[in-house]
C-alpha positions as CSV (number, residue, x, y, z in Angstrom):
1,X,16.4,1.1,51.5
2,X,18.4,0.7,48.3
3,X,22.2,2.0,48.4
4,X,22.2,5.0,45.5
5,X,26.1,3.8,45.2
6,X,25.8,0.2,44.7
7,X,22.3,-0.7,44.7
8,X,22.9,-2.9,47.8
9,X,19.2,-3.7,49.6
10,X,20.7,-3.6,53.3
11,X,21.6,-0.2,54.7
12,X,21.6,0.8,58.6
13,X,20.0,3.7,60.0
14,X,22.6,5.6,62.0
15,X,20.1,8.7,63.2
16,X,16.8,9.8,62.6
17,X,15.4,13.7,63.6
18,X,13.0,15.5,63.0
19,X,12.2,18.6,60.5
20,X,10.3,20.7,59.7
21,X,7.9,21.0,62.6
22,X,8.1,17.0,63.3
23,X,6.2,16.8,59.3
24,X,9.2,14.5,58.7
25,X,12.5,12.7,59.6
26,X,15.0,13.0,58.5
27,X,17.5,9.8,58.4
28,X,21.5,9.0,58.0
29,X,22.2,5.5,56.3
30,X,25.2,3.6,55.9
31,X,25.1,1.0,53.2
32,X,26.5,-2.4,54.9
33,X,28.6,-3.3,51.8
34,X,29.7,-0.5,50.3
35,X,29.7,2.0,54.0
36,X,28.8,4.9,51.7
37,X,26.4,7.4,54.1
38,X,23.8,8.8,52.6
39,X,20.4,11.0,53.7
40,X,16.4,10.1,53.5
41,X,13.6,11.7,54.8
42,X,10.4,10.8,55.1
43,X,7.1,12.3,55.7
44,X,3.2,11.8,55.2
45,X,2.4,11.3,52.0
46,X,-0.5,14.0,51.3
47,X,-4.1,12.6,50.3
48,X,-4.3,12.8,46.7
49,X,-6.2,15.6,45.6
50,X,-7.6,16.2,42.4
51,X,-6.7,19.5,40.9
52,X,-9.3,21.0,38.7
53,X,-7.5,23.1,36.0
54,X,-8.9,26.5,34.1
55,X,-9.7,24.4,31.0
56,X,-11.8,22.3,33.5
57,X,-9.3,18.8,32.7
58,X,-8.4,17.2,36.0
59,X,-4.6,15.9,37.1
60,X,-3.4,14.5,40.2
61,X,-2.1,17.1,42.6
62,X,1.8,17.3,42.2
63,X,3.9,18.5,45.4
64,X,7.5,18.9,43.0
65,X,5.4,20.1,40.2
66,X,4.2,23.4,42.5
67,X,7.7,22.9,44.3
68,X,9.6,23.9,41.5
69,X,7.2,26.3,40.0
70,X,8.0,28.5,43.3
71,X,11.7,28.0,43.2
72,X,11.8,29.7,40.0
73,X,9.7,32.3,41.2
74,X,12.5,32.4,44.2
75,X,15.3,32.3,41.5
76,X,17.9,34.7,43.3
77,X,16.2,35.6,46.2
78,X,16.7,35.5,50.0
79,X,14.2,32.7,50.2
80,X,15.2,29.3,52.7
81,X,14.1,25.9,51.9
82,X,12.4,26.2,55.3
83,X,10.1,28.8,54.1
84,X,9.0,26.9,50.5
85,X,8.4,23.8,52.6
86,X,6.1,25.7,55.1
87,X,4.0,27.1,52.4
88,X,3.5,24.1,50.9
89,X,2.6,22.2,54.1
90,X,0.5,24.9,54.5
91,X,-1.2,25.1,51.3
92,X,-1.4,20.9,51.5
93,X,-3.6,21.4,55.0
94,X,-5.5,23.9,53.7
95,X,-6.4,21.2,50.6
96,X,-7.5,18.9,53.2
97,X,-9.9,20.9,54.2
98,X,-10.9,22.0,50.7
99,X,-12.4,18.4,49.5
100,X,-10.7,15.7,47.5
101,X,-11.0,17.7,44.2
102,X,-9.8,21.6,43.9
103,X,-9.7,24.2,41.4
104,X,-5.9,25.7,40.7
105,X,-7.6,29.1,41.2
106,X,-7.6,28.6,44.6
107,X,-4.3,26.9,44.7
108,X,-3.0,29.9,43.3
109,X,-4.3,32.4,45.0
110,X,-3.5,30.9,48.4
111,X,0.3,30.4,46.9
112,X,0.5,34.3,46.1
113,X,-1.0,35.0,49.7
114,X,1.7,33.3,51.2
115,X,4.3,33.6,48.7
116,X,3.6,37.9,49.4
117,X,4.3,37.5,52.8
118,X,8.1,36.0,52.1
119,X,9.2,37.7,49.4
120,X,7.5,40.4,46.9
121,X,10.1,39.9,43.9
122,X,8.7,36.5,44.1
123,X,5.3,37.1,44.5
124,X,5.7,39.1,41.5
125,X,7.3,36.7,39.7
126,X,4.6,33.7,40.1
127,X,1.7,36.4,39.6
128,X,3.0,37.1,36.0
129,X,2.9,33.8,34.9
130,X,-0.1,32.5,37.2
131,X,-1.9,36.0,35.6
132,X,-0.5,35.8,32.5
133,X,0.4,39.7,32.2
134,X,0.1,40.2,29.0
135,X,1.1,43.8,29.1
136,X,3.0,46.4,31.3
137,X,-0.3,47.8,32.2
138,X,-1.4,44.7,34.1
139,X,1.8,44.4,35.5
140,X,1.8,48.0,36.7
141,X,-1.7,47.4,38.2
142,X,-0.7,44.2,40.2
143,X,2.5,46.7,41.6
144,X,0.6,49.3,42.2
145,X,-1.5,46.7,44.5
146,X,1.5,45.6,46.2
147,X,2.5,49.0,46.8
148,X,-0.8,49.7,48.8
């Protein structure tokens, strides 16, 4: 592992644990020239999926991509980096089992099933620009289902 300080190539591990529900580890390194301490984690690298987009063009699937599309839906919410990174583990396993190439549709729809569930100011968020409201009337409409 590099050194982010001072780009030295030897650093020493001084503890590894695990995180979110042993889907990675977490590690402290110390740089052995520099001794600046410093945090990786690693985990599984998901199977690349192939996302099939409304227009029908394809991309690679893109964990920060959908990461940061939900934090901006969480924007000023009670939300934990606990809970994004469960969703998205759980979205990822649901993938697997979806085939190697999958339609955003049901990428989104799964998100705003889970995303519901954690916060509704969120959900509400993501919906709007998933659904495109166009108008207060859809908006009122996707309310008025949350409401029920």
């Amino acid at each position: 592992m590099i050194c982010p300080k001072c780009k030295h190539e030897e650093t020493s591990v001084l503890d590894s644990r695990d995180t979110h529900e042993k889907r990675e580890i977490r590690r402290r390194r110390e740089c052995e020239k520099c001794e600046y301490r410093f945090t990786t984690f690693e985990r599984v690298e998901s199977t690349n999926f192939i996302i099939i987009k409304k227009d029908n063009s394809r991309e690679s699937y893109d964990r920060q991509k959908l990461e940061r599309g939900l934090w901006r839906a969480c924007e000023k919410r009670p939300v934990t980096k606990e809970q994004i990174e469960k969703l998205l583990n759980g979205l990822e396993e649901e993938m697997a089992n979806m085939g190697k190439e999958i339609h955003s549709r049901n990428i989104g729809e799964s998100i705003m099933d889970k995303l519901r569930k954690i916060d509704e100011v969120a959900y509400i968020r993501f919906a709007s620009v998933y659904r495109h409201f166009k108008d207060l009337e859809t908006f009122k409409k996707e309310l008025s289902k949350l409401i029920d």
